[in-house]
Each structure stands twice: as structure tokens, then as C-alpha cells.
N, C-alpha and C positions, 0 to 999 in steps of 0.2 A: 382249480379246486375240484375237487372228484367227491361226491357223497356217496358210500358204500352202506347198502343194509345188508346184514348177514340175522337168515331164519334161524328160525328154531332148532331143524336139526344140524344147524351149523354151529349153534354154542349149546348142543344138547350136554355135553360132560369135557372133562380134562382136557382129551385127544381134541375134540372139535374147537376147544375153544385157542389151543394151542397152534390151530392149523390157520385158523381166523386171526392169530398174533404175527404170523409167517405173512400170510397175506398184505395184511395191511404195513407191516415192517416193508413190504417190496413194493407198494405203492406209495410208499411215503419218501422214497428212495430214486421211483422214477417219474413223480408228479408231482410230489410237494405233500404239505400234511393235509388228509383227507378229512371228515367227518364220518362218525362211525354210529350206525342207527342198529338194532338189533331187537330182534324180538324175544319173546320168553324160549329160556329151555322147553324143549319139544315137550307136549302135553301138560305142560304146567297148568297156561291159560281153561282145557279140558279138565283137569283137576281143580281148579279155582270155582271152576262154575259148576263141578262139583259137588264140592262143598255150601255152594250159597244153596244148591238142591238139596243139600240133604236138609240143611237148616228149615227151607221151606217142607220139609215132607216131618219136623220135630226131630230130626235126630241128632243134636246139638254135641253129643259124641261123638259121631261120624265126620262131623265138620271137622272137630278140634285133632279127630285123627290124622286124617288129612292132608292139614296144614303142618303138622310134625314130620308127616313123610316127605313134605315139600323144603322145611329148614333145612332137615338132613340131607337131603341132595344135593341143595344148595352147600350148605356145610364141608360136605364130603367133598366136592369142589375146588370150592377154598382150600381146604386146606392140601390140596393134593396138586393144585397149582401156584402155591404162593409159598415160598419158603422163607421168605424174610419175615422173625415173629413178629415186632412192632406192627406191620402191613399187615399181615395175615390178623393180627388180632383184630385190629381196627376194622376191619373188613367183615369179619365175620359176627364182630358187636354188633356195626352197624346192621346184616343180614337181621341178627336175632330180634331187633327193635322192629324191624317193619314184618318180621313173622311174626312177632306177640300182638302188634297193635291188626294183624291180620287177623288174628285169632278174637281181639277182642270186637272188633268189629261184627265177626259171623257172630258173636254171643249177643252183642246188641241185639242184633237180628232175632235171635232166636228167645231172649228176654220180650221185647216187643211185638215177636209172633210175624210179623209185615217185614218184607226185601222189597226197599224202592228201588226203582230202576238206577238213583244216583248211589245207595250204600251197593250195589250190585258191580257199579261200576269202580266205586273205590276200592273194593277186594279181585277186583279179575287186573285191577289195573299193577297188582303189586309182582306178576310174573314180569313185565317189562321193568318195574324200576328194579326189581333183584337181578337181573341179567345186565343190566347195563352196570349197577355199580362193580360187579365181581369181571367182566369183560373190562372193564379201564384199571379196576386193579392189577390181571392180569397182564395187559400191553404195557404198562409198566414196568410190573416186575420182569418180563422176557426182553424189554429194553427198549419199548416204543414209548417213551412219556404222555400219558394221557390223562383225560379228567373227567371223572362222571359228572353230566349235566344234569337235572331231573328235567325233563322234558314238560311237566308240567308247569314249568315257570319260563317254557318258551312256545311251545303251540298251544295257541289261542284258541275258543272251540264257543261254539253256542252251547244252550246248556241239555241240547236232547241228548240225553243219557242213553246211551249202548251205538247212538249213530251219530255222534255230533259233527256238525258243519264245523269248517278250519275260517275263522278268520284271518287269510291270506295278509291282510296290510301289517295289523298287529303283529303277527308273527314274522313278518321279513324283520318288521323292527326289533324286536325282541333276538332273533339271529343275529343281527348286524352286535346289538349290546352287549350280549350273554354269550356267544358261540364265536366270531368272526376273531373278536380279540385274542381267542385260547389259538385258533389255529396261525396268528401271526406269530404267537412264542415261542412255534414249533410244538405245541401241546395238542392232540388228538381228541375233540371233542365225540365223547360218548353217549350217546341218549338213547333211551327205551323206541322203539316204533309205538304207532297203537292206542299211545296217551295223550292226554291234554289235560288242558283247565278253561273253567269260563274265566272270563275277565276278572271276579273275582275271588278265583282262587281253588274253586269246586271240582272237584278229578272228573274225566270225561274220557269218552272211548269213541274212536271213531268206528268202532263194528269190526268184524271175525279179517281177519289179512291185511288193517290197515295202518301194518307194518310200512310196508310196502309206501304204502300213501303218505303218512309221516315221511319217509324219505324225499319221497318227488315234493310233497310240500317244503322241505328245508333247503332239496335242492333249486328250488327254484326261488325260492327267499334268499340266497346265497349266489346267486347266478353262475351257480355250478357248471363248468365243463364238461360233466357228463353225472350220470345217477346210473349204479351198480346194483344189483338185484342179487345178490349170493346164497345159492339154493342148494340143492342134492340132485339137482341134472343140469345135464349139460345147454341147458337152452331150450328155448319153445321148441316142442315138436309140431311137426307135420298132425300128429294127432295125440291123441292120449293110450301110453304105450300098454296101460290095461286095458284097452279095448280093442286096440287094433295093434296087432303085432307087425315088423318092421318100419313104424315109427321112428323118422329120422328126425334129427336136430336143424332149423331152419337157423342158415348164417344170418339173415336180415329180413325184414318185413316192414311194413309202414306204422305209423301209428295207429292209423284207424286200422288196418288190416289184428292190430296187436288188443285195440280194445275190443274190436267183436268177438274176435277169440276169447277174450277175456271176459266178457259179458256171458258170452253164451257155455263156459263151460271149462275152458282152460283153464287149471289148476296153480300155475307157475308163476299168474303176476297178478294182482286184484285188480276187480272192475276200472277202480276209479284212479288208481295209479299216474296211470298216464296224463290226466288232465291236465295237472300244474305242467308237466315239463312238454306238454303239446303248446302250450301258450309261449312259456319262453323257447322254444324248438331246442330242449338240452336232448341230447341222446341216451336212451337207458340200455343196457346194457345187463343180460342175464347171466349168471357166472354159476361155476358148479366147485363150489369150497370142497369139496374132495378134490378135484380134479381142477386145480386154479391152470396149469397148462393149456385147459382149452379154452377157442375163440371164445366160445359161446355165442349170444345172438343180440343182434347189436338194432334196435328200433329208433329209427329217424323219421322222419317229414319224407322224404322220399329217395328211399333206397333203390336198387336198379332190381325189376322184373325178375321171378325166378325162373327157371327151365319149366319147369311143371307146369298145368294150367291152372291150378290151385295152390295158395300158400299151406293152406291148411285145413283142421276139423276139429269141429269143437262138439261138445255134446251135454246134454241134461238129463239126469235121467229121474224119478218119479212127478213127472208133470203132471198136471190136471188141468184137464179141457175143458172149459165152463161155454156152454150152449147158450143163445139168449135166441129164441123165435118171435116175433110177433108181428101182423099182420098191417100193426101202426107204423110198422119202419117204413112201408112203401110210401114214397114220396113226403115223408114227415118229417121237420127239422127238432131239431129236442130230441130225439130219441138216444143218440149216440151219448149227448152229454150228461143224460138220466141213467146209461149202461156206467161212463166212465165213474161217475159221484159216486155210486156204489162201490166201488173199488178204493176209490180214495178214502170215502168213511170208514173205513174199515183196515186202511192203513197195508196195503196190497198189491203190490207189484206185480204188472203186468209184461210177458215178453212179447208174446206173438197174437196178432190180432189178423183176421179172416172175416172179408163181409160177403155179404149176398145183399138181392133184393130186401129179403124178409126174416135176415137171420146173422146173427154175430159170432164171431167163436174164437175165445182166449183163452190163451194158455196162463196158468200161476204155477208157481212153486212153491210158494208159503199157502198151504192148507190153512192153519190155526183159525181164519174167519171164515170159512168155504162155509160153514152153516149161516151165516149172517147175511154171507150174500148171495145164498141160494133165497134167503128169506125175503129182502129187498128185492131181488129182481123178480123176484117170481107175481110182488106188486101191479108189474105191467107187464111180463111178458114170461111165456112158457120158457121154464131152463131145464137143461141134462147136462149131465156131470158125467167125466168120463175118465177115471183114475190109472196106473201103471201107464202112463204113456210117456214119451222121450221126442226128445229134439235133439236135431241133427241140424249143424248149420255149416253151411262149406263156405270159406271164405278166399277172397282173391281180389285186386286191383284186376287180371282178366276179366273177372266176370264183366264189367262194366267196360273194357276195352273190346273184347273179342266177341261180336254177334253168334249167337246160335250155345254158346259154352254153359249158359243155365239149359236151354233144351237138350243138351246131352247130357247132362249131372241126371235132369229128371229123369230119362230116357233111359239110364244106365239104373235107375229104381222103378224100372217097370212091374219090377216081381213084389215087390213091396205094397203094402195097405197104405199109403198116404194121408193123412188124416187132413193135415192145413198143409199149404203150402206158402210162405211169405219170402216177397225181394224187397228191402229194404230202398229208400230212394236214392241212396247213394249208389245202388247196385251193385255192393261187393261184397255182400252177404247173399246166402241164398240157403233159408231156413224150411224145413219141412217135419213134423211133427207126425209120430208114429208110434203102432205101439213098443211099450217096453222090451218086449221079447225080441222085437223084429232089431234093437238099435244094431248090436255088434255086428249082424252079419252086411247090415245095409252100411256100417261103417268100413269095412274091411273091401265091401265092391266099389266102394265113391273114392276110398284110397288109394287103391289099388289101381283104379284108371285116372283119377286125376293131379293124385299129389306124386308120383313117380314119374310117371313118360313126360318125354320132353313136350314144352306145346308149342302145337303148330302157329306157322306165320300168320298171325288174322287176317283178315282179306280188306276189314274197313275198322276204322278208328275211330270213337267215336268222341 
């Protein structure tokens, strides 16, 4: 069994979704019947949240516009992909019921004045349920027999609204009951990415790409043969092809080589993706639905070394460097756990940490508490803040095979301001934080020597 997710702008309108019915008709032909995950038409989910913004800012007009621009799209779909009228009708009913009850939702909202994190989550969650029922109506009528599942009555989820945790056991079993059956009758189960329910019953969201993650979670509830990623490029690059031009397509890379990437900046597959299918060792596999001819790039447990000395580069760009000095850190225990509690209070993800004797230095991306915890830390120890900065992290299974390969990475950013510089303990990341201005061009000289020339034989192994 193969589970395939196709993005956003893979069932953005007619053409894309028609191309995605091509698709899966040719893997159902040379593997058996797949399971098909999909996320909202492109921008939808952007529109969704939106609308719950306008709601929050009073403008209870702008919402309800909004959501009319979003039926009609949907609408115009419909009906421009489905010619059989019984089907087409049914289908575009059912659309109109979960746009009105969309609409009545933001008015709650806007009658009440207050967006809880769970009504926020029940109106962002309704881009995934409209794309999966009109995608199975779709493979249907082009002659693939499928069936829209609502994925809320199969991934299980805690109840933190906008990031919920997957209850893993629950949901294998709820696959096995609800999904496993459809694809023994030869029927194509279709579900939303991105959604869930708690246990009983309350819509949930696992956070912004976890499209993606819903798949690896089902394919590994399903002990899938492999999880397919179908995007608009061709596969992970070597780097990110707006930042650094000649940006090739990588055939293979390891799991962890594919989560650092992924953590620090690569756009093509979510953070957390990879987890479920690192566990059962399934292979994921990135595909470009325009272009279904190519290999594209294929992530396992351990693939074979590429030519370069680097798989790749990943990048972040408006970071902020949060300073903590103070003179208690020397030789003091408590001090670290008093830096990190701040950060956790305050609900604040931390990438890159730098120590000294007398001084601490982390990076964040989420601003939104950076007052709160410049306020707390400043408690016990002098802080400086230091905004527009970027991280650059080079990634390679070499680094940690071939001695001396971080001191040339550095060495080749001699001209650069360095700000932190972190090796993670696995050693096959190797993170350096700078400013914003300086990232593209320190991107283009660390690609240019290390993800194209062949690398050399290492001299020792370690």
C-alpha cells in the first residue's frame, strides 16, 4: 500500500486536480489501491484565517465576503470537473452545507466578540474537508472509484487547538476500521491532511504543513510500503532555489539529513513529517504532480553518500538573538534552567543555543512574547536583543564522517560577520547565525563549494 499526499497547488483548480486523478489512476495500476491525503486548494487555509481576522478586527462583512469567494471557487470546480448531474449536484450540496455552517460559525464569533483557539480551529479546518470531498468526487467520476473519508473521525489528536498531538495507537485503529476496509474493495480512501478530532469528537489542527504529517501518521498506522509527498518541484534541493541559484534536485538523503533540512528551513516537507515513518523505516518519497515523470527524491534510513561534501542548505531568515549575560553563570548550577523556564512560560521555541563562561545566546523565530521575555530574564541577568538576523545551517552525514569538513565550511565564511556558530551532537548539521543581509551571498559561496564538487576520499572515519 502506498499513501500519497498531493498539496495545495496540486488540487489548486480543474487542471491540477485532473492531473492528481492521472496520477493516482497510474499508481493504482502499478501498486494496488493507494490512500489519498490532500491538503486545501492553495490559499484557502490563508483565506480561512482571514476571515476569522477580520472577525476579530469587527468586520463581520468581510468574513461573510470571504467565505462566498471561497464556495465559488470551490463551486466553479465542481462543476467544471464533474459532469454527471446526480454527482455534481450532491457534491456541490454537500460543498454549500459546510460553506454556510462556515459562515455561521465566523458570525458566532463575531455575535460573541471572542475566537477561541478551538472555534478558530473549526473554521481553518473546513479548507481540508472541501478539498477531499470534491478530490474523491472527482477520482470517481475520471474512473478511479473513491471515497471521501472525513479525517476527523480517524486522526485522533489531544485537544491543543492550532498544534494538537496525534494519538498514534487510536488512530492505527480507527485506519485499520474506517480506511483499510475501503482500500480492500478496491475503493480509494480520501481524507483532508491537517485535521483531527479529540477523542471526543472536537475538530483539531495539527499547525501550518501538517498536511504532510497526517500522511506519515496514516502511513504508518497502515504499515505503508512507502509515503509520497506531491508537490510543485521536483524534489528536495541542494538548497532553496530563491536564494541560491543553480539549486539542484537531491535523488536521496537520509532521514535525519531530511529533518534538519526540514527544521531549519526547507520549505518542501514539514518538520515533523518524518517522525511516524522514521519509526517504522517506510520510505517518503517527494514527487512534483506537474511533472509525475520525474524520480524525484526518495528518503530512507540510509541511503548511499552523495558525490558533494554536503547534501544540502537550509535557511531562516528574520531570526532574533536573545543575549542573557550575568556574572552568576560562572561556576553556578540553576542558571541554565532559570534561562530555559522563561522560554517555556512563554510558549517559545528555541533553535540555536551558544554558551560562554558568563553569557548565553539564542536564537527565536516567534517574536510575539520577546517582550515578556526580555521582562523575565532581565530578573537575573542583563539581556540584548538583536533583530534582522538569519541562519544558515549546512547539512551532511560527511560532516561527521570526514575530519577537518566543518573547519572548511567555516573557513570558506571567513568574510562573513558570524554571529553563533552551533554543531549539533550528531554532527551533521553545522548552523551559523548572521546577519539578514549577509544570508544570500554566504548562501551561494557554502553552495557553490560544497554542495557541487565531488568530495574528497576522507583520510579517517570516524
Amino acid at each position: 500500500m502506498v499513501v500519497m499526499k498531493f498539496g495545495g497547488t496540486s488540487v489548486k483548480d480543474r487542471e491540477a486536480i485532473a492531473r492528481l486523478a492521472a496520477i493516482v489512476a497510474r499508481e493504482q495500476a502499478r501498486t494496488g489501491t493507494p490512500v489519498v491525503v490532500v491538503s486545501a486548494m492553495s490559499g484557502i487555509t490563508d483565506q480561512l484565517l482571514d476571515a476569522v481576522a477580520a472577525v476579530e478586527r469587527g468586520d463581520a462583512p468581510g468574513a461573510a465576503q470571504k467565505v462566498t469567494v471561497m464556495r465559488d471557487r470551490h463551486r466553479a470546480a465542481a462543476e467544471a470537473l464533474l459532469t454527471r448531474g446526480d454527482v455534481r449536484d450532491e457534491v456541490i450540496d454537500a460543498l454549500e452545507r459546510q460553506w454556510r455552517d462556515t459562515a455561521q460559525i465566523l458570525h458566532a464569533m463575531a455575535v460573541l466578540r471572542e475566537v477561541s483557539p478551538r472555534s478558530r480551529d473549526a473554521v481553518v479546518a473546513m479548507g481540508e474537508l472541501a478539498s477531499s470531498q470534491l478530490v474523491a468526487a472527482a477520482l470517481t467520476e475520471l474512473g478511479t472509484p473513491a471515497r471521501f473519508v472525513d479525517a476527523r473521525t480517524v486522526l485522533v489528536t489531544s485537544a491543543d487547538h492550532g498544534m494538537a498531538q496525534p494519538d498514534q495507537a487510536s488512530t492505527a485503529a480507527r485506519l485499520h476500521e474506517r480506511v483499510l476496509p475501503l482500500v480492500r474493495e478496491g475503493l480509494v480512501p480520501v481524507l483532508g491532511g491537517f485535521i483531527g478530532a479529540t477523542a471526543d469528537g472536537i475538530t483539531t489542527t495539527l499547525g501550518r504543513g501538517g498536511s504532510d504529517y497526517s500522511a506519515s501518521l496514516f502511513g504508518a498506522g497502515l504499515k505503508a510500503a512507502e509515503i509520497q509527498i506531491w508537490t510543485d518541484v521536483d524534489g528536495m534541493l541542494t538548497a532553496d532555489p530563491r536564494v541560491v541559484q543553480g539549486a539542484r534536485p537531491l535523488p536521496s538523503l537520509s532521514f535525519a539529513e531530511a529533518s534538519e533540512l526540514a527544521y531549519f528551513g526547507a520549505k518542501v516537507l514539514h518538520p515533523s513529517t518524518i517522525a511516524p515513518a522514521v519509526t517504522d523505516g517506510i520510505p517518503v518519497r517527494i514527487l512534483n504532480s506537474h511533472r509525475p515523470e520525474v524520480a524525484g527524491t526518495t528518503i530512507t534510513a540510509n541511503p548511499p553518500l552523495p558525490e558533494a561534501p554536503l547534501t544540502g542548505l537550509a535557511c531562516k531568515r528574520d531570526i532574533t538573538v536573545v543575549d542573557i549575560r550575568s556574572t552568576m553563570m560562572l561556576a553556578a548550577y540553576g542558571f541554565m534552567r532559570r534561562v530555559f523556564e522563561v522560554f517555556e512560560r512563554h510558549r517559545t521555541s528555541v533553535d540555536v543555543i551558544t554558551t560562554s563562561e558568563v553569557s548565553v545566546s539564542i536564537t527565536i523565530e516567534d517574536r510575539r512574547a520577546i517582550e515578556g521575555i526580555v521582562a523575565d530574564l532581565s530578573a537575573f541577568a542583563e539581556v540584548g536583543v538583536e533583530n534582522e538576523m538569519a541562519l544558515l545551517c549546512a547539512v551532511g552525514e560527511r560532516l561527521r564522517l570526514e575530519a577537518g569538513l566543518a573547519a572548511r565550511v567555516l573557513g570558506a565564511l571567513d568574510e562573513f560577520p558570524l554571529r553563533m556558530v552551533s554543531q549539533a551532537g550528531a554532527r551533521r548539521n553545522l548552523t551559523v547565525v548572521l546577519p539578514q543581509a549577509q544570508l544570500q551571498a554566504a548562501m551561494a559561496r557554502v553552495h557553490e563549494r560544497f554542495c557541487l564538487e565531488p568530495a574528497p576520499v576522507p583520510e579517517a572515519v570516524a
